[in-house]
C-alpha positions in Angstrom: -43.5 47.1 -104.4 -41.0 44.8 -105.8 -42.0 41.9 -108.0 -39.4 38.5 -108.1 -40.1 35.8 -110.7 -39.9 32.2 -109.2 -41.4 30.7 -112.1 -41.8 31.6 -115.8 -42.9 28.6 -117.3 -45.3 26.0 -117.4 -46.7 22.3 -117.0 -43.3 21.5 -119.2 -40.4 20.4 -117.6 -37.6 22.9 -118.3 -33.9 23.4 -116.7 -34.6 27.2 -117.3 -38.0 28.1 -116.5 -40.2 26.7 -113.0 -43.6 26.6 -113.4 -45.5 29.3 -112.6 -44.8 31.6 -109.4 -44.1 35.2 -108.6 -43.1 36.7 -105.1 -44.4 40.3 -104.9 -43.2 42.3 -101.5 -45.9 45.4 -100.9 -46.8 47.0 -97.6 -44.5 45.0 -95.8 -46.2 42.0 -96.7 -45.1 39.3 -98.8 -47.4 37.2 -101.4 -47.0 34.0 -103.4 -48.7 34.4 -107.0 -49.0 31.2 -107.6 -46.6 28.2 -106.2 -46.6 25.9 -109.2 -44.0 22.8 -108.8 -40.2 24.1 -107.8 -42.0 27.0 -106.4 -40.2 26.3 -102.6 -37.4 25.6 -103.6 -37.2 29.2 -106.2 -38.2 30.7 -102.6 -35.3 28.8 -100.9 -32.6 29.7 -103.7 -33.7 33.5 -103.2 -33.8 33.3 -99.7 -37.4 33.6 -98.9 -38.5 31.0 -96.0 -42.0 29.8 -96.0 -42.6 31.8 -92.7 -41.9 35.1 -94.7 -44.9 34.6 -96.5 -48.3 36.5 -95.6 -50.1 35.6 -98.3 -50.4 32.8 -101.1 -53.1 33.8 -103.9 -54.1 31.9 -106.9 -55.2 32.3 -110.1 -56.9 28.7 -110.9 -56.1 25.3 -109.7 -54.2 23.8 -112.5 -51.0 21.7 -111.3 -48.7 24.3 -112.8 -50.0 26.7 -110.6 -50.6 25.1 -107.4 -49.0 21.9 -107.2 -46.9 23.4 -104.5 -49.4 24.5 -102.3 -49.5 21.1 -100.2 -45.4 21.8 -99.6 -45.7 24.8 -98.5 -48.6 24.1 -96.2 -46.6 20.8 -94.7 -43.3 23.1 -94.4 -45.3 25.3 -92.4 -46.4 22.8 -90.3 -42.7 21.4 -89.9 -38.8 21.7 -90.8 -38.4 25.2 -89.6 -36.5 25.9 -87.0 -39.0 28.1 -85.5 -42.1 27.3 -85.9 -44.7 29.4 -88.0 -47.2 31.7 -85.7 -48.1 34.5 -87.9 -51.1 34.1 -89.7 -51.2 32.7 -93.5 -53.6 34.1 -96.0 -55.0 31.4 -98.8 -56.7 34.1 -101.7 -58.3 32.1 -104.7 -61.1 32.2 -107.0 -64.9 30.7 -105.7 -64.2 26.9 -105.4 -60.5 27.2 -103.9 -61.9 26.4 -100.5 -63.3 23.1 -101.8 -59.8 22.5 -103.6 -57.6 23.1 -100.9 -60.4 21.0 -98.6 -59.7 17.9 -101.2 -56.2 18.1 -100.1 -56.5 17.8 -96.6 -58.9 15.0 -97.3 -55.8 13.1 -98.9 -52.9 14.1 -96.6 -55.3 14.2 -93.1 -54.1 16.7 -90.4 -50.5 16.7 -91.9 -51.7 19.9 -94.1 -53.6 21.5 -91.2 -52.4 24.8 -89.3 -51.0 24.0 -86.1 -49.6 26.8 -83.9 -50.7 29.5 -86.3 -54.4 30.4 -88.1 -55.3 30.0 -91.9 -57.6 32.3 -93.1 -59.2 31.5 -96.7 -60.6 34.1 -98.8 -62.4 33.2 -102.1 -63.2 35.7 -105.2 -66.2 35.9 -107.1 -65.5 34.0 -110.6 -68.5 35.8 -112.0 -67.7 39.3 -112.0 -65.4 42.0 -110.4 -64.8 41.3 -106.9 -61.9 43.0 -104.0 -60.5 41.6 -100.8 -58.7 44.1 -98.4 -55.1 42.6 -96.5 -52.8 44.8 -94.7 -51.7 47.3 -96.4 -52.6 45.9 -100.1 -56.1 45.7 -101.6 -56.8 42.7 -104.1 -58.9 43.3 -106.7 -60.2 40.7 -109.9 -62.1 39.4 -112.2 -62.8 36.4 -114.1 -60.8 34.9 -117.0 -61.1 32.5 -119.5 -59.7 29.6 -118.8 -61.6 27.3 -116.3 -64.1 27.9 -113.5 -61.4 29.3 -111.2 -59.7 31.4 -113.2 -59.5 34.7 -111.9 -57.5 37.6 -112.7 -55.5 39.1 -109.8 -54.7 42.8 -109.2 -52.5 43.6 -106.1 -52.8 47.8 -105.5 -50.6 48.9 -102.2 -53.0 51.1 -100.5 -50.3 54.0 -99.5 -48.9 54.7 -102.7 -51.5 53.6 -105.4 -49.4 51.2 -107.4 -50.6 48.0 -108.4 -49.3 45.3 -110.5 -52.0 42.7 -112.1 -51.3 39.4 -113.0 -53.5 37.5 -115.5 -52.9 33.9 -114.7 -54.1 31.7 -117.4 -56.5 33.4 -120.5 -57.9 33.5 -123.6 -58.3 37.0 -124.4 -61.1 38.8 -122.9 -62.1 42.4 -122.2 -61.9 41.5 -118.3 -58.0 41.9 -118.6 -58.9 44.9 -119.9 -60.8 46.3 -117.4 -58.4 44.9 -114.6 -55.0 46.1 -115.8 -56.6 49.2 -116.4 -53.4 52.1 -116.0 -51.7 49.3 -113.9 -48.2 50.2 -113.1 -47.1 46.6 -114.3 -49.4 43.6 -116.3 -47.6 40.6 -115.7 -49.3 38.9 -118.8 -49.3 34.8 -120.1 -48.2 34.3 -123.2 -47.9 31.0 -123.4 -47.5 30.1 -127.1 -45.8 32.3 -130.4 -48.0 33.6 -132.5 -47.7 31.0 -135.1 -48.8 28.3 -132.8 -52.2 29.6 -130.6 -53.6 27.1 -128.3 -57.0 27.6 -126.4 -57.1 29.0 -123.3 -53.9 31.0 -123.5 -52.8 34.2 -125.7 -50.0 35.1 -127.7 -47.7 38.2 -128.7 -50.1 39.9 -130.8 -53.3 39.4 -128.3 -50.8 40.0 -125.2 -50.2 43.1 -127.0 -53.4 44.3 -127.7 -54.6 43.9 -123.8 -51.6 45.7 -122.6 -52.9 48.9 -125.1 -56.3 48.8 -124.2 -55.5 48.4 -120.8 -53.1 51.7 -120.9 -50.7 49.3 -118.7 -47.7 51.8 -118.1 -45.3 48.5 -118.3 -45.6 44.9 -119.6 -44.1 41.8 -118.4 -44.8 38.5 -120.6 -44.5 35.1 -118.7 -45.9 32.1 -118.8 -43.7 30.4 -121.5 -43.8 26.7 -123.2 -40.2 25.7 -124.8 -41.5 27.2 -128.3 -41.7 31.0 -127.0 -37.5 30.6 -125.9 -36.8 30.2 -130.1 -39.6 32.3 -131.3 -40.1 36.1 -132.0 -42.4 37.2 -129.6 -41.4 41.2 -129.7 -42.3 42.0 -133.7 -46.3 40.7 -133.5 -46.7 42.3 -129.9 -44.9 45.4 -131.4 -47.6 46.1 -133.7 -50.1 46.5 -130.9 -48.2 48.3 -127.8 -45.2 50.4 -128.0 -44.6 50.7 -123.7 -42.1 49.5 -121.6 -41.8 45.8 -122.1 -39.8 42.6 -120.8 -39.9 38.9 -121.3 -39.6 37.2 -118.1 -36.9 35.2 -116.5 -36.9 33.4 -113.2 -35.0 35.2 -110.5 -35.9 38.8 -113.1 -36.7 41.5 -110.3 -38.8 44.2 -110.9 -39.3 47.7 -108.7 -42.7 49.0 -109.2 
């Protein structure tokens, strides 16, 4: 599995971080993690066409984190070269499949498949819940953040590795239970510790998931401008003492 950053940041504008996205290659499959704004072009600078994507999963439907779903949808529909035939996966929490219907309802048949099936797949956003792809598993559970919000663990069948992502959360034992051993937590943490805000976490609460969980690696994202001049290691620090990184978009990372 190998994990590429397309977006470490949020609703804010930033010349250093897009908003939030992550590109995760397992099973010979490739999946969007979100596709916040910028998010096609990330997968353009890292040479990723739309076509090369087999799945595109969500964690809640906040702008940040989708806003770059009706892009991709009309780029699959047209300026390729060759037009997309392979089918596209759309994975969200219970309440996608009315989102992404609101979208074609604006944008008409201009967002709808042509030459190639879309297959929708919601998650329960009231307690565990697993969809099988090819190759990967997904499995999740609810957060706490807004109806949608779902955690997202993706576990590649042949080897047993997984790497979860907790899209947007307060803390909450569901984390827990989802990044439970997890090869890698990709973990929000979206404000320093000196500045909480609700609906998010910071270092010290980041930290104490990624314990509990017994995570064998930690990757922090998710960042407002305030996390680039803060200490973020020294309050996590006092909670988990693994393997940890502070994300970067274009950071790679080899499960």
């Amino acid at each position: 599995m190998e994990l590429l950053v397309t977006g470490s940041g949020t609703a804010v504008p930033s010349v250093r971080r897009c908003a939030a996205g992550y590109s995760l290659a397992v099973a010979g499959q490739r999946l969007q993690i979100d596709s916040g704004p910028g998010t096609m072009r990330q997968l353009a600078r890292f040479g990723i066409a739309p076509e090369q994507v087999d799945c595109l999963c969500y964690t809640h439907t906040h702008p940040d984190h989708v806003a770059d779903l009706v892009p991709f949808l009309f780029a699959s529909r047209y300026g390729q070269t060759e037009p997309r035939t392979r089918p596209l996966a759309v994975v969200g929490g219970r309440g996608f499949g009315a989102f992404l219907a609101a979208q074609q309802a604006v944008y008409g048949h201009w967002l709808e498949p042509d030459g190639f099936a879309l297959h929708l797949h919601e998650l329960a956003t009231d307690g565990a819940d697993r969809w099988a792809g090819d190759g990967f598993c997904i499995a999740s559970r609810p957060m706490r953040h807004i109806a949608t919000s779902v955690g997202l663990r993706v576990e590649e069948v042949a080897t047993g590795r997984s790497i979860c992502f907790s899209g947007d959360t307060e803390f909450t034992d569901e984390l827990v239970r989802l990044a439970a051993g997890t090869d890698l937590l990709v973990c929000e943490c979206a404000n320093p510790e000196a500045a909480p805000m609700a609906g998010h976490l910071i270092p010290s609460q980041a930290g104490r998931i990624a314990a509990a969980s017994g995570c064998k690696a930690l990757l922090l994202t998710h960042f407002y401008p305030p996390c680039d001049e803060a200490d973020l290691i020294t309050p996590l620090r006092r909670h988990y003492a693994g393997p940890l990184m502070l994300a970067e978009d274009g950071l790679r990372v080899v499960v």
